[in-house]
N, C-alpha and C positions, 0 to 999 in steps of 0.2 A: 456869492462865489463867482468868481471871473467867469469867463464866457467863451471868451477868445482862446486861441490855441497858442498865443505867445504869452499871453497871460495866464494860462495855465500851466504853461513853460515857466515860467518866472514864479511862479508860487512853490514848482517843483523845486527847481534851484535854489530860494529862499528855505525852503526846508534841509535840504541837501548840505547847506553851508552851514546854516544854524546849529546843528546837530555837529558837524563837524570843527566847527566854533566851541561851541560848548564842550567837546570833548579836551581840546586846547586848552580850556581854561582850567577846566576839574587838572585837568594834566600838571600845571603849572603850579597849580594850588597844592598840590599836593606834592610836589617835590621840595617846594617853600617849607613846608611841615614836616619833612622827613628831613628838611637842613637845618630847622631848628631844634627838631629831634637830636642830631648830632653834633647841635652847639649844646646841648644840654647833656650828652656822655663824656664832649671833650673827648672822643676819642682822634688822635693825630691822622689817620690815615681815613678813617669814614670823613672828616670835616673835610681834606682837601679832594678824595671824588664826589662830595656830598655838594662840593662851592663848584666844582667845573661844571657839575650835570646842571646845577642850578642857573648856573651865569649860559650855558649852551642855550636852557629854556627860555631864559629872561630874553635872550638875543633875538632866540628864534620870535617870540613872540611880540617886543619890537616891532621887528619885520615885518611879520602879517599883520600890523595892526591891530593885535589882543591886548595890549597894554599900551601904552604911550612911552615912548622913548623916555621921557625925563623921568618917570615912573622906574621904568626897570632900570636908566642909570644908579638912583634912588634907593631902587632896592639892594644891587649888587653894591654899593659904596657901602649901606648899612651892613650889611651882611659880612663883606670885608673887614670891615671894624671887628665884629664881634669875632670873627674866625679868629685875629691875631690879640682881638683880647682873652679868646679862650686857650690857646696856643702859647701867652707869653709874649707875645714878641714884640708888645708896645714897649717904647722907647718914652 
């Protein structure tokens, strides 16, 4: 166990984030699941707030470093696909 009062600071914070890291991820994960939920109803109007909340996550998360950029590009292109293949509007 540390010893020191900045490394017991830093173990604080290391829990502190972790926890709030992990909360991000379950977050993330689980909105991915509720958007494949609504690729799988094909309902028109749950699919297009189901892809905005998702691609907001995918952004956010990006951002803060929970996923890697090419990852959630990755994700949002596939997902895109599937909306307009469930939608019809492939050409």
């Amino acid at each position: 166990m540390a010893n020191h009062v900045t490394a017991l600071k830093r173990v604080r914070q290391t829990e502190r984030r972790t926890q709030f890291n992990r909360m991000a991820a379950t977050r993330l994960r689980n909105q991915i699941r509720a958007m494949r939920k609504a690729l799988a109803a094909k309902n028109p109007g749950d699919l297009k707030t189901a892809l905005s909340a998702t691609f907001s996550l995918l952004d956010k998360a990006a951002r803060k470093g929970y996923v890697k950029a090419g990852n959630a590009a990755r994700y949002k292109s596939r997902l895109t696909k599937r909306v307009k293949v469930a939608l019809g509007d492939v050409k």
